[in-house]
PyMOL Python script that loads the backbone (N, CA, C, O; Angstrom):
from pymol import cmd

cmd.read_pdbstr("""\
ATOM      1  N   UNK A   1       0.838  -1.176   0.000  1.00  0.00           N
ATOM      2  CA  UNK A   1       0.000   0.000   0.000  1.00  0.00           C
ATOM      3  C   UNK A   1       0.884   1.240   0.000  1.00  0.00           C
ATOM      4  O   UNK A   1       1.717   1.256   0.906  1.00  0.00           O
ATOM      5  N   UNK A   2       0.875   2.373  -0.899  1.00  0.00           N
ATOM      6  CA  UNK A   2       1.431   3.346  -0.472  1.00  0.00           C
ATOM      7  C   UNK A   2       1.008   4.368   0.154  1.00  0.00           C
ATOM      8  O   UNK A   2      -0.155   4.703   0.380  1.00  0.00           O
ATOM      9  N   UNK A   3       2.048   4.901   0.456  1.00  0.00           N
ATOM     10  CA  UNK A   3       1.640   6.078   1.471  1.00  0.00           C
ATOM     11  C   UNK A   3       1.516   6.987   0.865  1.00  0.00           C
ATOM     12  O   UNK A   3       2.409   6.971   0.018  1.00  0.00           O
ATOM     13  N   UNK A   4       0.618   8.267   0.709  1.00  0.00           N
ATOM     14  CA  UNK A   4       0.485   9.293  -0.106  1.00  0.00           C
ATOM     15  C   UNK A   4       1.326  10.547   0.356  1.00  0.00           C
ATOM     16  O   UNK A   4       0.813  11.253   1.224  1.00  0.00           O
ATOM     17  N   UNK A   5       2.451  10.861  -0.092  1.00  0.00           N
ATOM     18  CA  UNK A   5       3.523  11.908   0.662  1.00  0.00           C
ATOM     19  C   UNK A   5       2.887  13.573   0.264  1.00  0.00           C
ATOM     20  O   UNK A   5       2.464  13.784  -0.872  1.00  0.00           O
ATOM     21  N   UNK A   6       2.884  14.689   1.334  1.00  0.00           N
ATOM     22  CA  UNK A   6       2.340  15.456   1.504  1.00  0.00           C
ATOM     23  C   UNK A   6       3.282  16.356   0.616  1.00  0.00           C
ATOM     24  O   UNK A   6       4.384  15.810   0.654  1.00  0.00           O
ATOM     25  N   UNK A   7       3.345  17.466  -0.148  1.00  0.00           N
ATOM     26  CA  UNK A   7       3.792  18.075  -1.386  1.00  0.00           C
ATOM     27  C   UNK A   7       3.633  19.836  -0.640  1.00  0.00           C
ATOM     28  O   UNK A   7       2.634  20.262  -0.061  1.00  0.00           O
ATOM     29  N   UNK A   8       4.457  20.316  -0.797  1.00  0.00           N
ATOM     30  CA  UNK A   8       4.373  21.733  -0.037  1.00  0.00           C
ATOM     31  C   UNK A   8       3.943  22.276  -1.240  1.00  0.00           C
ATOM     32  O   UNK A   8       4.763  22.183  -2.153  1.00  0.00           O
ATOM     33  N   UNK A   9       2.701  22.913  -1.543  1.00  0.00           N
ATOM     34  CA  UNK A   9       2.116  23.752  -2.619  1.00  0.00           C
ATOM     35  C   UNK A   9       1.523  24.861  -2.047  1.00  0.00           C
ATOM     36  O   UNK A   9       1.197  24.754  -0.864  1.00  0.00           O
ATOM     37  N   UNK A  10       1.241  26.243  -2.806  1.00  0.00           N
ATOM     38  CA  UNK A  10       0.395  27.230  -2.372  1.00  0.00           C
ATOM     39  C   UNK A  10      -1.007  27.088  -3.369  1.00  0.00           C
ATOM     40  O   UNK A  10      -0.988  27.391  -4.562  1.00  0.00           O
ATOM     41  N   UNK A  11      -2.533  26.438  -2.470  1.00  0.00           N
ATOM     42  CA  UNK A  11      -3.520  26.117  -3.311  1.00  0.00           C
ATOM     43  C   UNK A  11      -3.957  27.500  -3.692  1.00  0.00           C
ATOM     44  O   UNK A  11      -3.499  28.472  -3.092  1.00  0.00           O
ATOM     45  N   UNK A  12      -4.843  27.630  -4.684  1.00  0.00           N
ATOM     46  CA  UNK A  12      -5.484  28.258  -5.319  1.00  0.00           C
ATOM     47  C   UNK A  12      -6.532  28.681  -4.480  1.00  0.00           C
ATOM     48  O   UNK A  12      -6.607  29.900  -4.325  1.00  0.00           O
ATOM     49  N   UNK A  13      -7.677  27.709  -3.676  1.00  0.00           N
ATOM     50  CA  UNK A  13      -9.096  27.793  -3.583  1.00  0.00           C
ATOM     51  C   UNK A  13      -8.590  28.200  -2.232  1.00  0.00           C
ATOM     52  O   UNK A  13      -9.285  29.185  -1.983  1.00  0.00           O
ATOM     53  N   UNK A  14      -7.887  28.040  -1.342  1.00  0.00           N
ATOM     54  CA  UNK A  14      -8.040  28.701   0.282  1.00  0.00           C
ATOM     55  C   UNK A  14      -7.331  29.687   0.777  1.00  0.00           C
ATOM     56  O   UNK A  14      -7.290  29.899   1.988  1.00  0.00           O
ATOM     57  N   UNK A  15      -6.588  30.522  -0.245  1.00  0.00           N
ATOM     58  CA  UNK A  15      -5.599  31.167   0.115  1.00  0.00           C
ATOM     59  C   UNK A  15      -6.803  32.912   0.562  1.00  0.00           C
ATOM     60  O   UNK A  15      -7.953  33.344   0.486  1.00  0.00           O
ATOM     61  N   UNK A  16      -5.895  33.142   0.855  1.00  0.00           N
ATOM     62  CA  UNK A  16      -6.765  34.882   1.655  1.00  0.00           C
ATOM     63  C   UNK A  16      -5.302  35.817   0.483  1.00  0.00           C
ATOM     64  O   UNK A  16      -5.650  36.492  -0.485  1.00  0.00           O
ATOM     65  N   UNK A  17      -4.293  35.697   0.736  1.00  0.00           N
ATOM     66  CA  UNK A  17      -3.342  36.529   0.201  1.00  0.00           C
ATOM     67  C   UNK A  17      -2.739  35.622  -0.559  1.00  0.00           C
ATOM     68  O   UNK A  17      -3.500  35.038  -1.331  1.00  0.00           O
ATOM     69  N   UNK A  18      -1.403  35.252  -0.600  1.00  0.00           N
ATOM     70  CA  UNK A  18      -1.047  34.352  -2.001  1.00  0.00           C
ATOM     71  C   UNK A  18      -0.718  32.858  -1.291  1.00  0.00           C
ATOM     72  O   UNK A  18       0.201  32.123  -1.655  1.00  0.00           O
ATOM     73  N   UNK A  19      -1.509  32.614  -0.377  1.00  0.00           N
ATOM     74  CA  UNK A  19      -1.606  31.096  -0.390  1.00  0.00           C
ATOM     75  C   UNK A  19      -0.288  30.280   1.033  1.00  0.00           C
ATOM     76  O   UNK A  19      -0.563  29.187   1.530  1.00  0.00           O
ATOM     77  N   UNK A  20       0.867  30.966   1.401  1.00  0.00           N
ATOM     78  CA  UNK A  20       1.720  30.725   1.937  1.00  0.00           C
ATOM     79  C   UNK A  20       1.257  29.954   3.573  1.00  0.00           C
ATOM     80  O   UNK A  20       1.875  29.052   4.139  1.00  0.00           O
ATOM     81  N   UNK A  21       0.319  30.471   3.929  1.00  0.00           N
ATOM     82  CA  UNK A  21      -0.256  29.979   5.730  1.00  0.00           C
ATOM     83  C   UNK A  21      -0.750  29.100   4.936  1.00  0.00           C
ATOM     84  O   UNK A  21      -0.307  27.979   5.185  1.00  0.00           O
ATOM     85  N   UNK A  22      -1.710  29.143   3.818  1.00  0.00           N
ATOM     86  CA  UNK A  22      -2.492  27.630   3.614  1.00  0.00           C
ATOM     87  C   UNK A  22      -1.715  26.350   3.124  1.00  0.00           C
ATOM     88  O   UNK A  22      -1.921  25.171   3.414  1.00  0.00           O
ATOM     89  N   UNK A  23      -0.780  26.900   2.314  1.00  0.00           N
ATOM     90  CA  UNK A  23       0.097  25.712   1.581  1.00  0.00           C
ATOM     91  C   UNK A  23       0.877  25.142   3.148  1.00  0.00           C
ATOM     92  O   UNK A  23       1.073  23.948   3.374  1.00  0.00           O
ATOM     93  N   UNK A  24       1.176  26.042   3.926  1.00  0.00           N
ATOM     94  CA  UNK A  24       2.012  25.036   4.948  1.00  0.00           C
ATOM     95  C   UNK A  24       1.207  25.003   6.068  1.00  0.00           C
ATOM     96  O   UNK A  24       1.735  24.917   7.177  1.00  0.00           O
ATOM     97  N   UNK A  25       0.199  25.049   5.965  1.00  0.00           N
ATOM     98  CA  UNK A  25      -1.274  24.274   6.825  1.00  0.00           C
ATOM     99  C   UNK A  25      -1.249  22.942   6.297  1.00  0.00           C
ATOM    100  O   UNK A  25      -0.828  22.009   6.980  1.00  0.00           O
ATOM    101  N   UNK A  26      -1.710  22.775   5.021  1.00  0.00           N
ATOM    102  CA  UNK A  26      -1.942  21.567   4.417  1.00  0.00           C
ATOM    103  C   UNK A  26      -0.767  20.644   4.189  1.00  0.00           C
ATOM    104  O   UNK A  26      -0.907  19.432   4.022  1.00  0.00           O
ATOM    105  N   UNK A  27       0.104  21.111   4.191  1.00  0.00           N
ATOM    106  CA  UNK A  27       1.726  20.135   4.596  1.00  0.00           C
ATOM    107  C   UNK A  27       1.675  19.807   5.831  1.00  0.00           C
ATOM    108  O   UNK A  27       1.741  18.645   6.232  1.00  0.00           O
ATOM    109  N   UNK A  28       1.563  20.732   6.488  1.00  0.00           N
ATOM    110  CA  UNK A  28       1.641  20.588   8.402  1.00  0.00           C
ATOM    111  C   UNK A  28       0.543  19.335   8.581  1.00  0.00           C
ATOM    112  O   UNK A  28       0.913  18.284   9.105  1.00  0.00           O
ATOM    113  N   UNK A  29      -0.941  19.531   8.072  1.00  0.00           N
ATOM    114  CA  UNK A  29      -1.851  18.782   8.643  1.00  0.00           C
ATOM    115  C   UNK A  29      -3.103  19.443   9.667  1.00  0.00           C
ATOM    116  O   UNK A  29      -3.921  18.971  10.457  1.00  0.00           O
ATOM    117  N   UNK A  30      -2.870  20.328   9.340  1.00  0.00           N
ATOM    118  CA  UNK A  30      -2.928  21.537  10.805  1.00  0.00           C
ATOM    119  C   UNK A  30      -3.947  22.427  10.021  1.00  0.00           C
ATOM    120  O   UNK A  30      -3.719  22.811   8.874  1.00  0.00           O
ATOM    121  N   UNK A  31      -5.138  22.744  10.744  1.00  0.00           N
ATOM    122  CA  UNK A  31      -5.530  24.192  10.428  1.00  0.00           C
ATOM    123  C   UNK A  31      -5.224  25.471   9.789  1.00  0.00           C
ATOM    124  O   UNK A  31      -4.959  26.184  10.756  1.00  0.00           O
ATOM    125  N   UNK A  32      -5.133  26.005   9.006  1.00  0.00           N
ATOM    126  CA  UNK A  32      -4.748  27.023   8.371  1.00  0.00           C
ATOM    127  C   UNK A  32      -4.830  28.237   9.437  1.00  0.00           C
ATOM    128  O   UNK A  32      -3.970  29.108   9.567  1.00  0.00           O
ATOM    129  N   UNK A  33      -6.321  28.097  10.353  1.00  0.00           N
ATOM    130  CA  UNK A  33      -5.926  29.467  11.248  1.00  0.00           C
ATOM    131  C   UNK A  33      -4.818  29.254  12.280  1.00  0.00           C
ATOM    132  O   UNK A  33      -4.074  30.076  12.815  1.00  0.00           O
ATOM    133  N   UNK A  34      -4.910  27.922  12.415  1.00  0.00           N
ATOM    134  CA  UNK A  34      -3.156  28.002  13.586  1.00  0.00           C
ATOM    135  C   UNK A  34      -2.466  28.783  12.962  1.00  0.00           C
ATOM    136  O   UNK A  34      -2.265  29.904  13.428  1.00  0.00           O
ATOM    137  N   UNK A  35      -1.902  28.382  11.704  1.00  0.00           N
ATOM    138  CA  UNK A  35      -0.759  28.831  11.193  1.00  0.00           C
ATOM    139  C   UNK A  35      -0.788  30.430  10.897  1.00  0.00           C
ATOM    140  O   UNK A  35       0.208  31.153  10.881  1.00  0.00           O
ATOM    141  N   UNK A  36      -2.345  30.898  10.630  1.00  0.00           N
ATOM    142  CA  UNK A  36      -2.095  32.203  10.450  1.00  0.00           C
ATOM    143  C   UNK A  36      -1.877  33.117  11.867  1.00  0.00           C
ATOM    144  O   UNK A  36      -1.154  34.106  11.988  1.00  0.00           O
ATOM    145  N   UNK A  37      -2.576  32.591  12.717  1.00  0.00           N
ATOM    146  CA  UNK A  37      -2.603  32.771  14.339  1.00  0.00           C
ATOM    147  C   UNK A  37      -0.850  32.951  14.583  1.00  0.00           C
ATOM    148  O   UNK A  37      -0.437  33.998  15.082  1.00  0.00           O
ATOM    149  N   UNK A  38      -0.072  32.058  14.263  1.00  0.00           N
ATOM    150  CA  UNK A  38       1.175  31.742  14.419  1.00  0.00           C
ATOM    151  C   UNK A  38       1.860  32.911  14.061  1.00  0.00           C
ATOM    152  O   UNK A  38       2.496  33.537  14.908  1.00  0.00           O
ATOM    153  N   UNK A  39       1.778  33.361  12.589  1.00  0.00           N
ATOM    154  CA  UNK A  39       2.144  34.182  12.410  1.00  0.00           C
ATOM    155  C   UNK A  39       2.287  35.455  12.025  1.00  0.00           C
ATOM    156  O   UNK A  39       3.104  36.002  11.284  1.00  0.00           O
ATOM    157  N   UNK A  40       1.159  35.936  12.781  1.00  0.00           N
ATOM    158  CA  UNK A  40       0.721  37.032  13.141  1.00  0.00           C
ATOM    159  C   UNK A  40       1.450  37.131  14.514  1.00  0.00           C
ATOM    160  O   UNK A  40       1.930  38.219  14.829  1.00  0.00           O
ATOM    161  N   UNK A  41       1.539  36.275  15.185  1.00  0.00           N
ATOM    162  CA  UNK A  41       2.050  36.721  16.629  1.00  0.00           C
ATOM    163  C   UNK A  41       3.619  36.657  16.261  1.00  0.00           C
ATOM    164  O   UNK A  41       4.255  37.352  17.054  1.00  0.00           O
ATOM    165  N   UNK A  42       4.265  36.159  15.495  1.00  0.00           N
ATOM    166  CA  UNK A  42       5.570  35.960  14.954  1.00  0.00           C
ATOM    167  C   UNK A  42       5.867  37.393  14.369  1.00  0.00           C
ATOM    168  O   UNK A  42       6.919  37.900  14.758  1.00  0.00           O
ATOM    169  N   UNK A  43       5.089  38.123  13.486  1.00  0.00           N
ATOM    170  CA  UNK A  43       4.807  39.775  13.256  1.00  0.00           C
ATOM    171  C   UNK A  43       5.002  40.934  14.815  1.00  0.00           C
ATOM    172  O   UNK A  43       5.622  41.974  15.037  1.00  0.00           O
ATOM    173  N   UNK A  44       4.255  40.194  15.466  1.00  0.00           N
ATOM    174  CA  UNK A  44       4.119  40.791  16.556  1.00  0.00           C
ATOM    175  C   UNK A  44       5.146  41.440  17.776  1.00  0.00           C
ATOM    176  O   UNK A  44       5.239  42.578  18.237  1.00  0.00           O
ATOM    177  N   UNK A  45       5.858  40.175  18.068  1.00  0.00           N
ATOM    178  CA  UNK A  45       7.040  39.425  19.022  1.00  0.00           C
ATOM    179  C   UNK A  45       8.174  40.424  18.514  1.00  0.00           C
ATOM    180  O   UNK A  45       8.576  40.536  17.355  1.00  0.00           O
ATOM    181  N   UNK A  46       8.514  40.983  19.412  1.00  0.00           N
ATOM    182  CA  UNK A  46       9.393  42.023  19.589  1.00  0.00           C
ATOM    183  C   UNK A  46      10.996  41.547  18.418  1.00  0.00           C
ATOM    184  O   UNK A  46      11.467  42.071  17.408  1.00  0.00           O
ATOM    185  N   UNK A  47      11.340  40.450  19.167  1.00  0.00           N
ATOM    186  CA  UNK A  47      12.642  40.022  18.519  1.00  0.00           C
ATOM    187  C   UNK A  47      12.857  40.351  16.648  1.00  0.00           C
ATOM    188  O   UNK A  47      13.824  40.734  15.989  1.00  0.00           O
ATOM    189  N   UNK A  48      11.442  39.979  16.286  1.00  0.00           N
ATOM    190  CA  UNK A  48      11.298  39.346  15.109  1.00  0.00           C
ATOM    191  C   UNK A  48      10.656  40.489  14.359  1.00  0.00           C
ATOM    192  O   UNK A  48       9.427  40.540  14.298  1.00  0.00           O
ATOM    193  N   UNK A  49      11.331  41.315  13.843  1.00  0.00           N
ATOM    194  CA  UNK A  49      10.828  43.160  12.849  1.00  0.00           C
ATOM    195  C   UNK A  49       9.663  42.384  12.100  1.00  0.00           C
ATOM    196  O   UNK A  49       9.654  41.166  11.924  1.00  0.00           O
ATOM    197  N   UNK A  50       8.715  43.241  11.699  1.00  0.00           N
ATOM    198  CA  UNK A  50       7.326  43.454  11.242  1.00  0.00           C
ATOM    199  C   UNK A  50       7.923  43.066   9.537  1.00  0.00           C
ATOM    200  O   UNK A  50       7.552  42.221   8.722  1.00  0.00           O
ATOM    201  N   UNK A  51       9.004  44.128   9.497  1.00  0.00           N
ATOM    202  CA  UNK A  51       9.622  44.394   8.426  1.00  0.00           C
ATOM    203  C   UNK A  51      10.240  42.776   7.752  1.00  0.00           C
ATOM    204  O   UNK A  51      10.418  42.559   6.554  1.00  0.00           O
ATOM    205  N   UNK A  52      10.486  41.787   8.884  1.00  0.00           N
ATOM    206  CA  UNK A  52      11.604  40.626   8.397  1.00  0.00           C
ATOM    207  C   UNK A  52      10.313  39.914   8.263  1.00  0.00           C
ATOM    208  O   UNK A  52      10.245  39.436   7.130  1.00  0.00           O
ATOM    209  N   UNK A  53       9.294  39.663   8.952  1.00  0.00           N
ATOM    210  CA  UNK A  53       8.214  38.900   8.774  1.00  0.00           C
ATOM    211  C   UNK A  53       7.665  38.856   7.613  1.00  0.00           C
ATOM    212  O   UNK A  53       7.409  37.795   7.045  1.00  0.00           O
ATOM    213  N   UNK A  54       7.341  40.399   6.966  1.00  0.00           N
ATOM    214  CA  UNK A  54       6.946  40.564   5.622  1.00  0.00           C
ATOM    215  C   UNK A  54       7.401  39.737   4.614  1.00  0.00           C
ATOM    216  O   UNK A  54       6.688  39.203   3.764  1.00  0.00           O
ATOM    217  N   UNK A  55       9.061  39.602   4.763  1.00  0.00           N
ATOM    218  CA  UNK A  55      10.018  39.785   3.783  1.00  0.00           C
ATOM    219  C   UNK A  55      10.270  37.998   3.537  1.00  0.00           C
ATOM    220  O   UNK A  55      10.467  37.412   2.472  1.00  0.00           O
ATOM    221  N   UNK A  56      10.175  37.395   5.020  1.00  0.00           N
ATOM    222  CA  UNK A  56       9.957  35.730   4.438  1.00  0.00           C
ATOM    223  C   UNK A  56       8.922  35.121   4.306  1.00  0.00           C
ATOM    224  O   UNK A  56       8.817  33.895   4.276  1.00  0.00           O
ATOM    225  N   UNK A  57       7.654  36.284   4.171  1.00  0.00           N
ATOM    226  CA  UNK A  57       6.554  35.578   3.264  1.00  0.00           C
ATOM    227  C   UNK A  57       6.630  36.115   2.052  1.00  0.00           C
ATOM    228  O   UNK A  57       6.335  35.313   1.166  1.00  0.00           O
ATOM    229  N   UNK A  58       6.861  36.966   1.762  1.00  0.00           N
ATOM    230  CA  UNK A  58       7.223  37.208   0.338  1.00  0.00           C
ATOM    231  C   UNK A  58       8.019  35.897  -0.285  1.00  0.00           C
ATOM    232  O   UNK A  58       7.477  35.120  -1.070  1.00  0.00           O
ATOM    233  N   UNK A  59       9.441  35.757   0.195  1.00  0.00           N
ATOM    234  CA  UNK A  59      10.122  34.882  -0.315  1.00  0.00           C
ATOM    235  C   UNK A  59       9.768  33.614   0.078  1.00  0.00           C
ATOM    236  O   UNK A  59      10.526  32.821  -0.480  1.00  0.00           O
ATOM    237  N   UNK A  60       8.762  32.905   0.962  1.00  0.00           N
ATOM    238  CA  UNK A  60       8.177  31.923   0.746  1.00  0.00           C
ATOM    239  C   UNK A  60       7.498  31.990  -0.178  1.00  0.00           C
ATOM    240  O   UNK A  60       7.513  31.022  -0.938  1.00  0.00           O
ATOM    241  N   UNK A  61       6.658  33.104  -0.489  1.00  0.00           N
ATOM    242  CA  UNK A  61       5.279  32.644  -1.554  1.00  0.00           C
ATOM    243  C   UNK A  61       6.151  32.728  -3.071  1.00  0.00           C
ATOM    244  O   UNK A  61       5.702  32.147  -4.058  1.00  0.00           O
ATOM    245  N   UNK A  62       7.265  33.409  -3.119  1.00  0.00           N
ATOM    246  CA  UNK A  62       8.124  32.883  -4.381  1.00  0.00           C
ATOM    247  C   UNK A  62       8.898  31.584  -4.486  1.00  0.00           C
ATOM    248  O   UNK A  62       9.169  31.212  -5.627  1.00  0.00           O
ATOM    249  N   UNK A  63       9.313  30.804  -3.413  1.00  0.00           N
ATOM    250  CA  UNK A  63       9.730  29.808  -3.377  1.00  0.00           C
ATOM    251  C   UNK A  63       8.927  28.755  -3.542  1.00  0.00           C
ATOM    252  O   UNK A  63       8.953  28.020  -4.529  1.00  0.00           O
ATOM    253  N   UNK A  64       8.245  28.651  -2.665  1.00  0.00           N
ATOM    254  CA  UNK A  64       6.812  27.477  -2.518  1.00  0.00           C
ATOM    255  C   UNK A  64       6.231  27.392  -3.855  1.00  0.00           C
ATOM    256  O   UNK A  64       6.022  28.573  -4.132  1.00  0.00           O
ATOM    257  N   UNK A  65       5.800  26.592  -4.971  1.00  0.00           N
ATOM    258  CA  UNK A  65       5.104  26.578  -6.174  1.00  0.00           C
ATOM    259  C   UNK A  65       4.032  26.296  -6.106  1.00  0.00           C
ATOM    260  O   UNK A  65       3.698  25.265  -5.522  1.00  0.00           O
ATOM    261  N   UNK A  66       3.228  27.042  -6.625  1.00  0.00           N
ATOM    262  CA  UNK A  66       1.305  27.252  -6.795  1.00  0.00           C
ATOM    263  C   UNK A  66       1.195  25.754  -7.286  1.00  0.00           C
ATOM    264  O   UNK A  66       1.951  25.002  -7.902  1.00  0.00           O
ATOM    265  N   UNK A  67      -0.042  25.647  -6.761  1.00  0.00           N
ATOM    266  CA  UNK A  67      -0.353  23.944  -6.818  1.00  0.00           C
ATOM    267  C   UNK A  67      -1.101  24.119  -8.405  1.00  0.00           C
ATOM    268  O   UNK A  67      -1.531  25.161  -8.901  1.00  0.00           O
ATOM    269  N   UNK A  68      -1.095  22.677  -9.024  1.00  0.00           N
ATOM    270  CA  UNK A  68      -1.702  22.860 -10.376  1.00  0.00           C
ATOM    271  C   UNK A  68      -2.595  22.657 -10.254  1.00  0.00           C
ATOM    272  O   UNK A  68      -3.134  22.444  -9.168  1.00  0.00           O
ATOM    273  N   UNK A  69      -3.205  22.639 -11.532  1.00  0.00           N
ATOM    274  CA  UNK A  69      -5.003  22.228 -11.622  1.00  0.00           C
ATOM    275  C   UNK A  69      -5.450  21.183 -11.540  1.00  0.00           C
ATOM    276  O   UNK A  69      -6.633  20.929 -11.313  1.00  0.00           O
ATOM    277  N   UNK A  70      -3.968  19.884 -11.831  1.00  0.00           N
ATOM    278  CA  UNK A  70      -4.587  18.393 -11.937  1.00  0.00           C
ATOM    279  C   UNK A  70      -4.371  18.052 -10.791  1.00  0.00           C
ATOM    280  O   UNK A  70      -3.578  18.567 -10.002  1.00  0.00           O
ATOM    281  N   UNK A  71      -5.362  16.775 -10.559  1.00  0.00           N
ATOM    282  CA  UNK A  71      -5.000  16.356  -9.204  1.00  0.00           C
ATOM    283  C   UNK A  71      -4.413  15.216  -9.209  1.00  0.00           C
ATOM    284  O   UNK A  71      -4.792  14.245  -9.866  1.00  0.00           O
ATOM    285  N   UNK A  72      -3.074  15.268  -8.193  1.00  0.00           N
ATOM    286  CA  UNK A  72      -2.244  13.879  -8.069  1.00  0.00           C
ATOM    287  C   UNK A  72      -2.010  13.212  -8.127  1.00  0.00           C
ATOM    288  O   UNK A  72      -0.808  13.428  -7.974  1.00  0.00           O
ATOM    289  N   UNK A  73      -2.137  11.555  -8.344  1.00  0.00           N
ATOM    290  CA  UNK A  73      -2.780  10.117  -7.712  1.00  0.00           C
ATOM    291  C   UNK A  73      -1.435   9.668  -7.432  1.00  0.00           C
ATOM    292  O   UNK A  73      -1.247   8.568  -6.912  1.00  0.00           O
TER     293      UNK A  73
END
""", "prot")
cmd.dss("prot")
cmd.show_as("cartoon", "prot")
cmd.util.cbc("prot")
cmd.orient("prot")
């Protein structure tokens, strides 16, 4: 039997902005609002600039590849 291995994509249908909290929701397994919950408070948290937070979702949502239209098997 195989195991179906989880694929880091940014979907199309659940994204709010370009998909980055949902694509690594659906890798994680996890809720999408955890992850946005997550990092929003990661924005927040003194250590961590507003400014740097921006800047590695940007370069996640360029790294991560938009999921296609076909589906898997």
């Amino acid at each position: 039997m195989k195991k179906k291995i989880a694929k880091l994509r940014r979907p199309k249908e659940t994204r709010k902005l370009l998909g980055v909290c949902a694509g690594l929701a659906n890798f994680l397994g996890i809720d999408v609002i955890y992850v946005r919950m997550i990092w929003v408070l990661v924005c927040l948290f003194p250590p961590v600039s507003t400014l740097t937070a921006i800047a590695a979702y940007i370069v996640l949502a360029y790294v991560i590849p938009e999921e296609k239209d076909y589906i898997d098997v």
